[in-house]
N, C-alpha and C positions, 0 to 999 in steps of 0.2 A: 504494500500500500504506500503511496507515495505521498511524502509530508503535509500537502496540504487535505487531502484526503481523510488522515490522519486528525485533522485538526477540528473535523465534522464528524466524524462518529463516535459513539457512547464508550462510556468506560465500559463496558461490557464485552463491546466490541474491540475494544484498543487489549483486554486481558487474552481474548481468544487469538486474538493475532499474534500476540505475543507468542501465547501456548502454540500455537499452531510453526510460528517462526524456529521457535526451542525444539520441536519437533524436527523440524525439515534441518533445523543445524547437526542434529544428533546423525541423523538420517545420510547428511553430506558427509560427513565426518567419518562414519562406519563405512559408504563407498571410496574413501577420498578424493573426493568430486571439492576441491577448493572451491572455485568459482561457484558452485550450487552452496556453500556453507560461508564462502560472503555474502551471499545473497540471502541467506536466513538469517547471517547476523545482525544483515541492514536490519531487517525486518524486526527483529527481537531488539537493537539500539531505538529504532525509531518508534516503537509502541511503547517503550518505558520513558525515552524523554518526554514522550506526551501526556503520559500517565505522572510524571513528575512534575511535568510544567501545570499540570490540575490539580497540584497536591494530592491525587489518587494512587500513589504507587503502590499502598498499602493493600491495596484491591490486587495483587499480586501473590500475599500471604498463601492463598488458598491451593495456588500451586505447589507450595513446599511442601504439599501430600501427594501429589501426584502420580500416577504409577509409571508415569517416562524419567527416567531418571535424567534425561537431557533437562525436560522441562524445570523437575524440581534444583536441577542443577545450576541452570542459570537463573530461576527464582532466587536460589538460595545465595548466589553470588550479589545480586542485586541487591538482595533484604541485609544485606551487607551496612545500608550506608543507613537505611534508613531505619530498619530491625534488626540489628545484630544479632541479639539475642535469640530473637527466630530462626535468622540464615545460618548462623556459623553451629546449631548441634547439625543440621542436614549436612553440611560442608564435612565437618568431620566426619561423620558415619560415611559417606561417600569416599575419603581419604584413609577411610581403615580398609577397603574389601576391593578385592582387582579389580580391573574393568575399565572401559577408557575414562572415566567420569573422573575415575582417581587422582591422574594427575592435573588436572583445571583445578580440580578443588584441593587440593596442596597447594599449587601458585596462587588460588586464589586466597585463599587463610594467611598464607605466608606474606604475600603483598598488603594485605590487609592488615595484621599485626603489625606490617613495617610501616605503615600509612602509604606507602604508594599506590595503591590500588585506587585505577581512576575509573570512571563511572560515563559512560553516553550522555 
């Protein structure tokens, strides 16, 4: 969805795009299709700035249950700035058990502990 698009439709809609983008990242990632997982990251950066420029990001929580581990995985990176306390036990549990998720969410903890971790 392209950002002015983005800037007309519901918080509802801007969550599922999200989900939907966290999806199609996971998705590019498992093929290594780069180009198909820039293109979901757009999509996952631009429905959260949007979701933050409404003070609604928190409408994002509901995914750190999610049963795509992509999804709850970049939820949980995000819920970083605004809910740590939320993001970071999902971030760990995903940094204790194999699986590609493991290492984002080690950089991601670890960049976050050191404060660099920057945000869309």
């Amino acid at each position: 969805m392209n950002p002015r698009k983005l800037k007309s439709v519901s918080i509802e809609e801007l969550v599922h795009e999200y989900e939907q983008g966290a999806t199609a990242y996971g998705q590019a990632l498992a093929d290594a299709d780069s180009r198909a997982a820039n293109r979901a990251h757009d999509r996952i950066a631009g429905a959260y700035r949007e979701l933050r420029s409404r003070a609604a990001a928190s409408n994002l929580l509901p995914l750190l249950k999610s049963e795509d581990d992509n999804v709850r995985s970049c939820a949980a990176a995000h819920a970083l700035e605004f809910a740590p306390a939320q993001g970071e036990p999902v971030l760990i549990e995903m940094a204790t058990r194999p699986g590609l998720r493991r290492t984002p969410a080690e950089y991601a903890l670890k960049a976050w502990r050191e404060g660099t971790l920057k945000f869309p």
